[in-house]
C-alpha angles and dihedrals in degrees: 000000000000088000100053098056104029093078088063103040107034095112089072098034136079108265114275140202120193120197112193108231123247115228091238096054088051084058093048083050094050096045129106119252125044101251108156128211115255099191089230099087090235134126137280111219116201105194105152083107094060119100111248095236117145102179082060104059099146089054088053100051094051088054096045085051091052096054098047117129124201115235110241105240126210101166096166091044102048096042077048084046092053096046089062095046088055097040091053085052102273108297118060133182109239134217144143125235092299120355130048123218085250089136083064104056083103087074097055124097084237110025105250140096097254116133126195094170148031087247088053087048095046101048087053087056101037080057103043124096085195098070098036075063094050090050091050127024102010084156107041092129095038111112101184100052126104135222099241092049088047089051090041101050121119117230127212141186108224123202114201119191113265118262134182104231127193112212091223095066100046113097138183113221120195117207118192120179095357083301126108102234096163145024123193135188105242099211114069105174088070133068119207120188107190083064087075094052091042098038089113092052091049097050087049100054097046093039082051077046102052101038093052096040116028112010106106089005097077119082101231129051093223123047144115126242127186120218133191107225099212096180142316101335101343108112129176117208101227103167162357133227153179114260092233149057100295069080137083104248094194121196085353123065113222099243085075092041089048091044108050122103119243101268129216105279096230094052124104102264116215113280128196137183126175113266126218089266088042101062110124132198121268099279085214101062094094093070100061088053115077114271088239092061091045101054093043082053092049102024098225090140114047103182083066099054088049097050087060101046080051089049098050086042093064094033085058088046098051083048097061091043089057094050093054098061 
């Protein structure tokens, strides 16, 4: 958790705010609709569905009541929200414990996962399956966690100070037994060709990194962090995460990680970066698409497919009859 490891690390890593979550925030999260909260304890009318009739404004009025919605209100949290904003210089990244909203940038006006107000942060995490995860099974491929601890854990929104990041200075380093054994570019819908020139002087840095700022300091032996590499020895600590599948492996599959031997610490550790014929498509772009048209595409629901083919069947089949006559 986010929580756990940023006390001891927040020297060499961007500024962070973390918010507990009220209970009652974490069921607004898990509910169904997108209705944000407007601070103002008002009402939120829908009435796209109401007939445009002027001459029936009674009619109209009766529809519009019945498809009102009542803004969620969090006043303490969201003073408590703003004060954040303003104290990490006015735009934050946000994320819970463990996972970011990164598959809902598709819902922001730029792309991005840069927030300037409460309303900004809560649409991100109403549109994330990430952090639906986070909220309700955070620890669905832990085997040595146990039920009490899941239904007991604390959950936070942390606020982390708002960086301009290049993509080609962002990497993905594997440890495996205290020891950096990989490095992988984190970005793979870019190639960058002066990453292969300068791949030395990058290893060196993060291994130099790594040996002076996080060996003997994290809690487990074996884990994956992800830096930003700024410039020549300057190296910003961006994440944590599990050693395992439940990962992003990158450039590298996790039978070879899994599979390769400690090595000597002072040895030079596998680097990757993506090259001109490697480059692969945003792994994100499926959830900006509706979940119909991504499981035909991927047929991970059958019944679906079927209920199209059948469809077209007895499109085809209107169509002939209506030719013979």
């Amino acid at each position: 958790m986010f929580t756990n490891w940023y006390p001891y690390f927040k020297d060499v890593t961007i500024t962070s705010l973390a918010v507990k979550l009220p209970d009652s925030v974490c069921e607004y999260l898990l509910s169904d609709g997108v209705v944000l909260p407007d601070g103002k304890n008002c009402e939120y009318r829908d009435t796209t569905s109401v007939a445009a009739d002027a001459g029936d404004k009674e009619d109209w009025e009766n529809e519009a009541e019945e498809c009102s919605l009542v803004a969620p209100s969090f006043p303490n949290f969201e003073k408590e929200l703003i004060q954040c904003i303003e104290a990490l210089g006015g735009s934050v990244f946000p994320k819970l414990d463990w996972s970011s909203p990164k598959d809902a940038t598709w819902i922001s006006f730029d792309r991005t996962l840069r927030c300037h107000s409460v309303r900004d942060i809560f649409i991100l995490l109403k549109s994330s399956d990430f952090v639906t995860h986070d909220l309700t099974i955070p620890f669905e491929h832990c085997a040595d966690i146990p039920d009490s601890l899941a239904q007991s854990v604390t959950h936070h929104l942390v606020l982390r100070q708002w960086q301009d990041i290049s993509a080609e200075s962002e990497f993905r380093c594997f440890v495996q037994n205290n020891v950096v054994v990989a490095i992988s570019q984190r970005h793979l819908g870019i190639h960058f060709p002066h990453l292969i020139v300068q791949k030395e002087m990058i290893c060196s840095d993060i291994l130099h990194f790594y040996h002076t700022s996080i060996e003997g300091k994290f809690a487990d032996l074996d884990f994956t962090f992800d830096i930003w590499h700024k410039c020549r020895e300057d190296i910003v600590l961006l994440d944590f995460n599990p050693f395992g599948p439940l990962t992003d492996s990158l450039l590298f599959s996790w039978n070879e990680l899994m599979s390769w031997s400690p090595r000597n610490p002072t040895s030079p550790c596998e680097f990757r970066c993506v090259l001109e014929k490697e480059i692969q498509p945003d792994p994100y772009r499926w959830y900006a698409m509706p979940q119909d048209f991504v499981h035909l595409s991927t047929g991970e629901d059958p019944a679906k497919l079927f209920d199209l083919l059948n469809a077209k069947i007895q499109n085809a089949s209107e169509e002939e009859s209506d030719s013979d006559q």
